[in-house]
C-alpha positions in Angstrom: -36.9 136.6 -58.8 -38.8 135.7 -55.4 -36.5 134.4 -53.0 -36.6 131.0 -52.1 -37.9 129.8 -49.0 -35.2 128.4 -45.6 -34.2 124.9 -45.6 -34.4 123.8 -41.7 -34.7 120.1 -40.2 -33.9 119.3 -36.8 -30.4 119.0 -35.7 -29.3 121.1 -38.5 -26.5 123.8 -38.1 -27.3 127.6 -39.2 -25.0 130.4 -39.3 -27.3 133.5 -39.3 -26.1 136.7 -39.6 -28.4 139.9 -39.2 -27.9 143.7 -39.6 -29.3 146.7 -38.8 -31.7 148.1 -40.9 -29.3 150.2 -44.0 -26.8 149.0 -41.5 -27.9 151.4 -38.6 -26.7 150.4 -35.4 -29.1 147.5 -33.6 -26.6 147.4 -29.7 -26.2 151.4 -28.4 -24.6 150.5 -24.7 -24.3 147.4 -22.9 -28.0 147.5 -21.6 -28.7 147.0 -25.3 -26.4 143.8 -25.2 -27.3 142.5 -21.6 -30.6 143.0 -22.2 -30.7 140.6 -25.8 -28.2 137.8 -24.2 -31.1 137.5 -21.3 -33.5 137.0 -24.3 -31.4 134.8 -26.6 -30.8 133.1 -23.1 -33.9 132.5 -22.0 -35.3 131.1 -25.8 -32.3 129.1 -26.1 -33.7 126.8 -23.1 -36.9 126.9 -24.3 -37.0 126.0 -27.8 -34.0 123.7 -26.8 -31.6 124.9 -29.2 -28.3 124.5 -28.9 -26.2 127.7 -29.4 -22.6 127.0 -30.2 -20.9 130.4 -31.1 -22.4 133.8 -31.3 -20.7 137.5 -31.4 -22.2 141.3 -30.9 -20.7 144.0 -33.1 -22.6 147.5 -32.9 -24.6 147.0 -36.1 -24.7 143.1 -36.7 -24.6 139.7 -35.2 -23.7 135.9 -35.8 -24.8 133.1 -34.3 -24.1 129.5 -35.1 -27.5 127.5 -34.2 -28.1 123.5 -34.3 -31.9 123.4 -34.3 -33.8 121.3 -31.7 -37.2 120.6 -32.2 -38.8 124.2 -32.8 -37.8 125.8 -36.2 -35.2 128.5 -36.4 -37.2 130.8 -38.6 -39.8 130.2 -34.9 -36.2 131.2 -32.2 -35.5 134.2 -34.7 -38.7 135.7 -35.1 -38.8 135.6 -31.3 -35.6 137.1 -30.7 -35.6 139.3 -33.6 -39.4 140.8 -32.2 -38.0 140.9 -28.8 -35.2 142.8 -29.4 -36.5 145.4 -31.8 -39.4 146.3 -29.5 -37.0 146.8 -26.5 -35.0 148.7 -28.4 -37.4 151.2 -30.0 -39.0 151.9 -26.8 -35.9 152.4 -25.2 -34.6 154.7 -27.7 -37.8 156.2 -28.4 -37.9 155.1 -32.2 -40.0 153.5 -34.4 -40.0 151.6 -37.5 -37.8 148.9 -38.6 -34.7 147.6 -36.8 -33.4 145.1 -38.8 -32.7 144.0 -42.0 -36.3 142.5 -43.7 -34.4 139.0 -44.2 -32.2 138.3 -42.2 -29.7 135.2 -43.9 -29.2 132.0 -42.7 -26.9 129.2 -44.5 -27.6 125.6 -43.7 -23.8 124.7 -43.3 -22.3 121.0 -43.4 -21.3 120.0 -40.2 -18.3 117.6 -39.9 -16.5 120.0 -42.6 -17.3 123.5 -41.1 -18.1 123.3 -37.2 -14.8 124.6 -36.2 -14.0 126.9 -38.9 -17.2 128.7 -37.9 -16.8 128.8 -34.4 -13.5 130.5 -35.1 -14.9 132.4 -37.6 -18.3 134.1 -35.5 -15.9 134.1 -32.5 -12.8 136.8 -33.8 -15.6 138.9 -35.5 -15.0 141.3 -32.0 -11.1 141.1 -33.0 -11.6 142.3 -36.8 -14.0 145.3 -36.5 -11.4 146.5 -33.7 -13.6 146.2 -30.9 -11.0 143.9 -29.2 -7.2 144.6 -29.8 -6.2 141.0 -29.5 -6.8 137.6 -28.5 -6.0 138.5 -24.9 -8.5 140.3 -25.0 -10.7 138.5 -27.0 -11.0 135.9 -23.8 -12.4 138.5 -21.8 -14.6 140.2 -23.8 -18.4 139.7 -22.4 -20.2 140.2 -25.6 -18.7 136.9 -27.7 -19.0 133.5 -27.2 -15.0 133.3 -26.9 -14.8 134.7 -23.8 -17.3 131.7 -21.9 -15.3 128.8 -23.9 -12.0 130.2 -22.5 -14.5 129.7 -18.9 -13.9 134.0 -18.3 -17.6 134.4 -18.5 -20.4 132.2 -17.8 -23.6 131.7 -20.1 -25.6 128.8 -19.3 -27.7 128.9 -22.6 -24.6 128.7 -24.6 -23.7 124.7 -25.8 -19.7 125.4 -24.4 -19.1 121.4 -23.6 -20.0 120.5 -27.3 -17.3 122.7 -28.6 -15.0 121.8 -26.3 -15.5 118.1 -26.7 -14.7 118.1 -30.6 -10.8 118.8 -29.4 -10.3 116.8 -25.8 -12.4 115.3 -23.4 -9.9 117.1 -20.7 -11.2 120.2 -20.1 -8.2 121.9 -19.5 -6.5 120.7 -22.7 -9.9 121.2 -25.1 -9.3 124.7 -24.0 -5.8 125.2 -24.8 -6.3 123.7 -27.9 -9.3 125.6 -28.6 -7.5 128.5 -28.1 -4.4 127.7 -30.3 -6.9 127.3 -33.2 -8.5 130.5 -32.8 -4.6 132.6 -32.6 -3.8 130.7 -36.2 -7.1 132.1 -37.5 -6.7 136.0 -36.7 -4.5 136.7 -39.8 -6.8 135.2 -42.2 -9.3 138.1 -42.2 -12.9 138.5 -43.6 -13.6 135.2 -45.1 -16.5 135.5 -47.6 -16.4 131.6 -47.7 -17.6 131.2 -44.7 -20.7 134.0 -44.8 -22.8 132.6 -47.8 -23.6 129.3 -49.3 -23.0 128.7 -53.0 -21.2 126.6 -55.3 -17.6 129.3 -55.2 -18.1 130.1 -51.4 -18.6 125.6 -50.8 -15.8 125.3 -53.0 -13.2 128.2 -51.5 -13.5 130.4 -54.3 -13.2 130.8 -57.9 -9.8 129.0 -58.5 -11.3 125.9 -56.7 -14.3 126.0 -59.4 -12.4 126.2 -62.4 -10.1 123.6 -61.1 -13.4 121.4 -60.6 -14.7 122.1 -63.7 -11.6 121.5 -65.6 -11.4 117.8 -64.0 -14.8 117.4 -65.6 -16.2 117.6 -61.7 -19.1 119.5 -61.6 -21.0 119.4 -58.1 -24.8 121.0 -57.3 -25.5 123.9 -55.2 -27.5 126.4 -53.7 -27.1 129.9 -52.0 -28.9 128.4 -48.8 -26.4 125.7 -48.2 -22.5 125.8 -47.1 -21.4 122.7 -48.6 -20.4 120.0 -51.0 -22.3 119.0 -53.9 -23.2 115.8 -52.5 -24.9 117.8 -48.6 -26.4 119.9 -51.5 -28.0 117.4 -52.9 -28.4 115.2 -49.8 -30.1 118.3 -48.1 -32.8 119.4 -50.9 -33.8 116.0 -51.5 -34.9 115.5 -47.8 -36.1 118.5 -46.8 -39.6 118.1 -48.1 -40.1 114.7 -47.0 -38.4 114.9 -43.9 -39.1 117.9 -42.2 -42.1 117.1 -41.2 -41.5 113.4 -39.6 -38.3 114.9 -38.0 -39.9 117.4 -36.1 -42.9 115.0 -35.0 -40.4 112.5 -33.8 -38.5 115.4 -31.4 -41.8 116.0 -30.5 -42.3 113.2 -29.3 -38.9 112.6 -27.3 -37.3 110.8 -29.2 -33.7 110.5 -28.6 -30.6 108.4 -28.4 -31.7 106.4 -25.4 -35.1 105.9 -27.5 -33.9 104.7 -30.4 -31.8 102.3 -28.6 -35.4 101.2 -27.0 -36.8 100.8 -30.1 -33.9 98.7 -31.3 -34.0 96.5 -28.1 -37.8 95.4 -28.3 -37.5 95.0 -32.3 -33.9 92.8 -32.2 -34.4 91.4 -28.4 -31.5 92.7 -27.1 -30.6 95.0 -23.9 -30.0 98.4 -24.3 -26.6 97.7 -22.7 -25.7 95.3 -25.2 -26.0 97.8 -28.1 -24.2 100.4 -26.3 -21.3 98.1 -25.9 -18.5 98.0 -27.7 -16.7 94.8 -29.7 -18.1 93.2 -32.8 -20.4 90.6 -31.8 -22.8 90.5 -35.2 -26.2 91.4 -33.5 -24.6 94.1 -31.6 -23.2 95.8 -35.0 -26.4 95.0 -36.4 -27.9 96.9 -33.9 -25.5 99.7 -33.7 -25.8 100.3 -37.6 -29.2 100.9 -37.3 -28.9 102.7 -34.0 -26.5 105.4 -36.3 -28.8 105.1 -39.5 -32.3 106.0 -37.6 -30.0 108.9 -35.7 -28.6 110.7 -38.5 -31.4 110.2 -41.4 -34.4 110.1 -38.9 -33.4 113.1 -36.1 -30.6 115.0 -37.9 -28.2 113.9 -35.5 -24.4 114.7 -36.7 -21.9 112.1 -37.9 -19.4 113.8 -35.4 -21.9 113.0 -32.4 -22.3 109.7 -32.9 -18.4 109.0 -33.6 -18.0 110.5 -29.6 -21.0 108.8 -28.6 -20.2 105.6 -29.7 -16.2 105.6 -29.9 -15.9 105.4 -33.5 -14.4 107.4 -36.4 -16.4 109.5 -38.5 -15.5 106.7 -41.2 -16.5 104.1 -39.2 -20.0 105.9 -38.5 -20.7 106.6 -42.4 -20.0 102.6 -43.0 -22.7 102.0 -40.3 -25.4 104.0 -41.4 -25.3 102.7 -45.0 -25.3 99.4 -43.2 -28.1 100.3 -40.9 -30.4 101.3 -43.6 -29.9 98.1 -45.5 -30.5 96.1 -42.4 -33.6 98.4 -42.3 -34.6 97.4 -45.8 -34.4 93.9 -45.5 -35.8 93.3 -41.8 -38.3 95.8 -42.5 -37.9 97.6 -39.4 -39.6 100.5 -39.0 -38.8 103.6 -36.3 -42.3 104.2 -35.8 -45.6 101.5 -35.6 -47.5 102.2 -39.0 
């Protein structure tokens, strides 16, 4: 059965993992490691992707992606090329380095963000690279060390983490922290590494309880999440790929989309930003969140920081925003 092809649209969040070739080590020394963190560094900042947790081990890595406007399959062959071409000449080898697919799961944000992070992050701690979590802050070669602020990577997206736990630094962290401790006795977690209707659900038990209730939910081996992001995900990709990726192409943004909303509804930017429930400014704000998340990919969790409202609050707006959408007829773009 061929393989079916990557599901990417901007904004969306990828856990990729990728091994060495029959699982042959990929990092020999730390020149091996320095030298791929100054690639990943350098096409981070290019292709504006935003790199939120990432780990070494000797014959594998992870890294948790949110895509910007270039493609991830476009950042990975980069890096992937890069790397295996330093490598080979260093070591005087030749042939393959890697895996010849490397996976990436298209993961549901607002419900796996933080596991993930965690997840990617005590990788060092479970192959016994790191005793501990004291150690785990320090370690150079995981994305751990430069949220705790031990080491410094200026490619790696460190405030957007933080944020989802304080707006205090200093407490984010120590919160941060305390999450990551609780999750060292958990293990390998094969529900985190694959997509799938068992892995989305947390395992057989959670199927057959489904499927007893009479709840039956779609999936796909590309995508960590419910049946409804399944669904949600495969029915946009094809149509919305394309338009997404033009519209980051062409700046669009927050601050944009606010424009756009200002000349269409004749009201200042600074009026839609506001808070308080004035009708127009709702109106606006509505549509501000629908044209964000269904147009750019931006995440429900982003806007509810953005905007000082729950994640609840931010679902009710963009259904609201696309009826207001519907029945104005107002349009993103000028046909």
């Amino acid at each position: 059965m061929p393989r079916k092809s990557r599901i990417d649209t901007p904004g969306a969040l990828h856990h990729i993992i990728v091994r060495g070739i029959e699982r042959s080590t990929i990092f020999k020394d730390s020149t091996d490691r320095h030298n791929f963190l100054e690639r990943i560094g350098t096409i981070i900042q290019e292709t504006k992707t935003r790199c939120l947790a990432w780990a070494l081990l000797s014959n594998h890595f992870n890294l948790l992606l949110k895509t910007g406007c270039v493609p991830v399959a476009t950042v990975m062959r980069r890096l992937l090329t890069g790397h295996a071409v330093f490598f080979n000449k260093r070591h005087r080898r030749s042939g393959h380095l890697f895996q010849n697919r490397y996976k990436s799961i298209l993961c549901q944000e607002d419900a796996y963000l933080l596991e993930l992070v965690r997840y990617i992050h005590l990788n060092p701690i479970r192959a016994k690279i790191v005793k501990d979590i004291v150690a785990l802050d320090k370690y150079r070669f995981c994305g751990h060390s430069a949220l705790m602020g031990k080491v410094k990577n200026d490619w790696q997206d460190i405030e957007w983490v933080l944020k989802l736990y304080d707006e205090r630094l200093w407490v984010a962290r120590r919160q941060y922290r305390a999450f990551v401790r609780k999750g060292v006795s958990q293990g390998r977690r094969k529900d985190l590494i694959g997509g799938g209707l068992i892995r989305s659900a947390g395992g057989w038990a959670a199927v057959k309880a489904m499927r007893k209730a009479k709840i039956f939910q779609k999936s796909d081996e590309r995508i960590l999440g419910d049946g409804d992001f399944v669904e949600q995900v495969l029915s946009a990709a094809q149509e919305q790929m394309e338009r997404k990726y033009m519209l980051m192409a062409q700046g669009y943004d927050l601050d944009k989309i606010v424009e756009r909303i200002s000349s269409l509804m004749n009201l200042e930017p600074s009026e839609i930003w506001a808070a308080g429930k004035v009708r127009r400014r709702v109106a606006a704000r509505s549509l501000l969140c629908y044209w964000a998340v269904r147009d750019l990919g931006i995440s429900m969790a982003e806007l509810s920081r953005q905007l000082n409202l729950s994640l609840s609050g931010i679902s009710l707006s963009v259904k609201r925003g696309e009826k207001i959408a519907q029945d104005k007829d107002y349009k993103l773009l000028d046909d």
